[in-house]
C-alpha positions as CSV (number, residue, x, y, z in Angstrom):
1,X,-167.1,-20.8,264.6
2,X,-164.8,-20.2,261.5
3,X,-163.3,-22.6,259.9
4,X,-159.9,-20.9,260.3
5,X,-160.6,-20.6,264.0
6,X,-161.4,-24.3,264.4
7,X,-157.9,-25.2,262.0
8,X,-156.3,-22.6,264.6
9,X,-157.8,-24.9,267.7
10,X,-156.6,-28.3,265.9
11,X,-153.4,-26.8,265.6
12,X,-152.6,-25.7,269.1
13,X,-153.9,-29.2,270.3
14,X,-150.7,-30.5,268.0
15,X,-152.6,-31.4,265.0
16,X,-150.1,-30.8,262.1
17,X,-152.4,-31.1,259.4
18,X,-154.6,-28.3,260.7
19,X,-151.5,-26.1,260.3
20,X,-150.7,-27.5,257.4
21,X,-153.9,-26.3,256.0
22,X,-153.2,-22.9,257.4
23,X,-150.1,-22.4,255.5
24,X,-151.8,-23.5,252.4
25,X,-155.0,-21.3,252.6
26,X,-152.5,-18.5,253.8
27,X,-148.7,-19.3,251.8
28,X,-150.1,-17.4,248.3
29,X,-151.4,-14.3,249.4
30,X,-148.5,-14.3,251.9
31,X,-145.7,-14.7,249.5
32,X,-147.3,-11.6,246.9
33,X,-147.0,-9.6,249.6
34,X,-143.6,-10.6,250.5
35,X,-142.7,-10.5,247.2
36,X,-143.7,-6.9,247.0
37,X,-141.6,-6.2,250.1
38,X,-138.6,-8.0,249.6
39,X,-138.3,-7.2,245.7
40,X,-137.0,-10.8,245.8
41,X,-138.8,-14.2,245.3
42,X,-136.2,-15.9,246.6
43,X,-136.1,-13.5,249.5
44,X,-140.1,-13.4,249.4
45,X,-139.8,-17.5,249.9
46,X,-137.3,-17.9,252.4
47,X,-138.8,-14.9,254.6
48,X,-142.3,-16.8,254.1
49,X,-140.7,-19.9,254.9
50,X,-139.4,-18.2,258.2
51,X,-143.0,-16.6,259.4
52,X,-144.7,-20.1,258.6
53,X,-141.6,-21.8,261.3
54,X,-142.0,-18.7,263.1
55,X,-145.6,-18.9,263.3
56,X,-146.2,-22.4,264.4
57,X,-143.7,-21.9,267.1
58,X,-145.5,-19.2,268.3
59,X,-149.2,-20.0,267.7
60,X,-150.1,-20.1,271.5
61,X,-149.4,-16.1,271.6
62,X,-151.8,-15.6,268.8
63,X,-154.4,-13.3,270.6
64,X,-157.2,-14.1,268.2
65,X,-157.8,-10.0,268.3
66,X,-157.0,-9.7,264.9
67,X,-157.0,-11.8,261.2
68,X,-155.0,-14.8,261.5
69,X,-153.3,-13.4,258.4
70,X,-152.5,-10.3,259.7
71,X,-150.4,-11.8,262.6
72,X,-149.1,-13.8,260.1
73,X,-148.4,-10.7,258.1
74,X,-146.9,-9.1,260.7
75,X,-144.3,-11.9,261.7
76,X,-143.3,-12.1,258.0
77,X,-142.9,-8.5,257.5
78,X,-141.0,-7.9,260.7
79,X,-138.3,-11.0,259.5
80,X,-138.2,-8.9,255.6
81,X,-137.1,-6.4,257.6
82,X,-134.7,-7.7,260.5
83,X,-132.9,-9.2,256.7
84,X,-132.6,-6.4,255.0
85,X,-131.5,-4.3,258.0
86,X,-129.1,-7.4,258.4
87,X,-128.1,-6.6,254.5
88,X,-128.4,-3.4,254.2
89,X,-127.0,-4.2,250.3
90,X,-128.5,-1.8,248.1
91,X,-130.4,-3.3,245.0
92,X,-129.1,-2.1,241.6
93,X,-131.0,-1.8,238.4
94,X,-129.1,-4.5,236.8
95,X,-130.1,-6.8,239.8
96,X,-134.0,-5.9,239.1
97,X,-134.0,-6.5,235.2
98,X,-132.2,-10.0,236.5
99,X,-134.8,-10.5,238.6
100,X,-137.3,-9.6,236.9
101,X,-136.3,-10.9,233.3
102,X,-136.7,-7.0,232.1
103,X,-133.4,-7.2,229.4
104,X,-134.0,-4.2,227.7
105,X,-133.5,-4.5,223.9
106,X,-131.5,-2.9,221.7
107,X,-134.4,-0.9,219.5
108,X,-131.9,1.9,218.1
109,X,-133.4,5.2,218.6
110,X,-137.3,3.8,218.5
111,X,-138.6,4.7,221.6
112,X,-142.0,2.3,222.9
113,X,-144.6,2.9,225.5
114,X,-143.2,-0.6,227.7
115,X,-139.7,0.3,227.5
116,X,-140.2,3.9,229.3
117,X,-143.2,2.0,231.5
118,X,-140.5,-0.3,232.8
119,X,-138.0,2.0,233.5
120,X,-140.6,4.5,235.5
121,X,-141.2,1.3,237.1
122,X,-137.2,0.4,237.9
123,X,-136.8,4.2,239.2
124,X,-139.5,4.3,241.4
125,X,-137.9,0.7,243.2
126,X,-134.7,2.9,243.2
127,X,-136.2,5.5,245.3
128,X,-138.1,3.6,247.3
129,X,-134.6,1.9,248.3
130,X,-133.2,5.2,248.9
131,X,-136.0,5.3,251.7
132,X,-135.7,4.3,255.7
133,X,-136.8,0.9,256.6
134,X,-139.7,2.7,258.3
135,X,-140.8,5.1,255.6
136,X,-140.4,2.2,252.7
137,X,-142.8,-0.3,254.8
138,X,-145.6,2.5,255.1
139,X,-145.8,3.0,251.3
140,X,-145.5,-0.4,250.6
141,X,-148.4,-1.5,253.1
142,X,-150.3,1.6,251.6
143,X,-149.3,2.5,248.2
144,X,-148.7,-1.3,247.1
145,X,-150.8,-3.7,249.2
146,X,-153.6,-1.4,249.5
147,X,-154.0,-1.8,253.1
148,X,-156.0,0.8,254.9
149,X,-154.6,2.7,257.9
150,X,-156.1,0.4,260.3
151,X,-154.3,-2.7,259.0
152,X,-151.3,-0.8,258.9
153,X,-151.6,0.5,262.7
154,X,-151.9,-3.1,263.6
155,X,-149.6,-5.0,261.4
156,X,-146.1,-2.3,262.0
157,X,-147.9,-2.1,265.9
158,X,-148.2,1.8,265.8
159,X,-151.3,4.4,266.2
160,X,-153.1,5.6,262.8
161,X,-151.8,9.2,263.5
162,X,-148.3,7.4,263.3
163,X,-149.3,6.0,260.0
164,X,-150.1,9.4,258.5
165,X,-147.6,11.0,259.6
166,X,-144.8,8.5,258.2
167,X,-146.9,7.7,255.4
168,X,-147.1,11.8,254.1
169,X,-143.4,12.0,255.3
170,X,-142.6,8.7,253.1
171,X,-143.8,10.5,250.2
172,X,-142.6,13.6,250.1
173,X,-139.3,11.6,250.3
174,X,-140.2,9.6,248.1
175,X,-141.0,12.4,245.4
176,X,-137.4,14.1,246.5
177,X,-136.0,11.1,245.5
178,X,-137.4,10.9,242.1
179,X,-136.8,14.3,241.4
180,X,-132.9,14.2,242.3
181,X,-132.8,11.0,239.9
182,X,-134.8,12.7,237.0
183,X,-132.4,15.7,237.3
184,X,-129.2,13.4,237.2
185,X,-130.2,11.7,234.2
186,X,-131.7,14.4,231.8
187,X,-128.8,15.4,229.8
188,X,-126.3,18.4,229.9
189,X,-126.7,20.8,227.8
């Protein structure tokens, strides 16, 4: 017997500090990931925050036919996205270099390797919020999280041809969306 699976049984007899130890071995891994969802650490938090609540509440339904973490994973990315349907405020790239602490200084007409590195970096978070909740999740579970198509089946609860599918359709929107913001910026001539 694991020792997450005997924290799990503590917990569902009421022990708190069993589940107290869950969140611990389980909040830092969860909030990267969340972090990499939301865009937002203080998002990130307060959805982790949520799936820990969430979570306890709900530990009884935990099947044990999967990770603890992925059930986990999949309650906290479900809440991300119930929010930012709830939202539906588009990020801008002055929100980003906030949130990011990415000022860009004023270097003249010297042009540098990190500048242009952060700004491929600040249009690809563009397009990806130019995507559908749907198609954005797949190429974050994928394309950011590494996850393999199995995880991802489990964690959004759809079949692996699903995942292929939305993940090949994700990216072809995706590179639309990159090409209609390279066009819009390069200059007129």
């Amino acid at each position: 017997m694991s020792e997450e699976t005997q924290l799990i049984d503590l917990a569902l007899q009421g022990d708190r500090a069993a589940f107290t130890e869950l969140v611990k071995v389980n909040q830092d891994r969860l909030f990267a990931s969340m972090l990499q969802v939301t865009g937002s650490p203080d998002e990130a938090e307060e959805v982790v925050q949520e799936a820990f609540i969430r979570a306890f509440m709900k530990l009884d339904t935990f099947q044990r036919n999967s990770q603890f973490f992925t059930w986990l994973y999949r309650i906290a990315f479900n809440s991300a996205l119930t929010r930012r349907r709830r939202k539906r405020a588009r990020i801008s790239l002055d929100q980003y270099r906030e949130s990011d602490g990415l000022e860009v200084a004023d270097r003249g007409d010297a042009v540098d390797e990190p500048l242009l590195r952060r700004e491929r970096i600040n249009m690809v978070r563009q397009a990806i919020e130019t995507l559908s909740d749907d198609h954005r999740a797949i190429l974050v579970l994928r394309e950011m999280q590494d996850h393999s198509y199995e995880d991802i089946a489990e964690i959004l609860e759809i079949s692996i041809g699903t995942v292929r599918s939305r993940l090949s359709r994700a990216r072809r929107q995706l590179k639309l969306a990159l090409e209609t913001m390279q066009r819009t910026e390069e200059p007129k001539g």
